[in-house]
Residue, then its C-alpha position, 0 to 999 in steps of 0.5 A: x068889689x069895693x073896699x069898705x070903709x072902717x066904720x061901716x060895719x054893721x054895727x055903725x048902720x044902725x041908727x046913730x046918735x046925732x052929731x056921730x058922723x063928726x065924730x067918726x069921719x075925724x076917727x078916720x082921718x078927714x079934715x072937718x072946717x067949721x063949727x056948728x050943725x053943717x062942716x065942709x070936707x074934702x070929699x072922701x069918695x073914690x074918684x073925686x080929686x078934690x082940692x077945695x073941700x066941696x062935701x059937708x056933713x051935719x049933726x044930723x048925720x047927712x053926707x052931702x058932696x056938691x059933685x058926687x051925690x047929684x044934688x041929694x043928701x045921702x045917710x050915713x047908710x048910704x055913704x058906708x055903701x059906696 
């Protein structure tokens, strides 16, 4: 079984205001770069040494690794799943 992830509790699953996922991927420690709607990361997933940060999250709540997520977008949902 894998570990959760801190901020994926159920109450973080349901729909969250725009611009939240900033906002907690910085509560749980990750290096956010940039300004505006679009801000690239190191990538946080198990199994993924990155050393140039190849994810991005947007004010939208979208989670996008150019590596892991296979050219899709996931939702904050399907982030706290992994």
């Amino acid at each position: 079984m894998k570990p959760r992830r801190p901020f994926c509790s159920r109450r973080w699953r349901a729909a969250i205001a725009e611009g939240e996922l900033f906002r907690l991927a910085e509560q749980q420690g990750w290096t956010l770069y940039g300004r505006g709607d679009k801000r690239s990361l190191h990538c946080p997933l198990p199994g993924h040494e990155d050393h140039h940060p190849s994810a991005f999250v947007t004010a939208e709540n979208w989670f996008y690794c150019s590596v892991c997520t296979e050219g899709r977008v996931w939702t904050m949902k399907r982030l706290c799943e992994t």
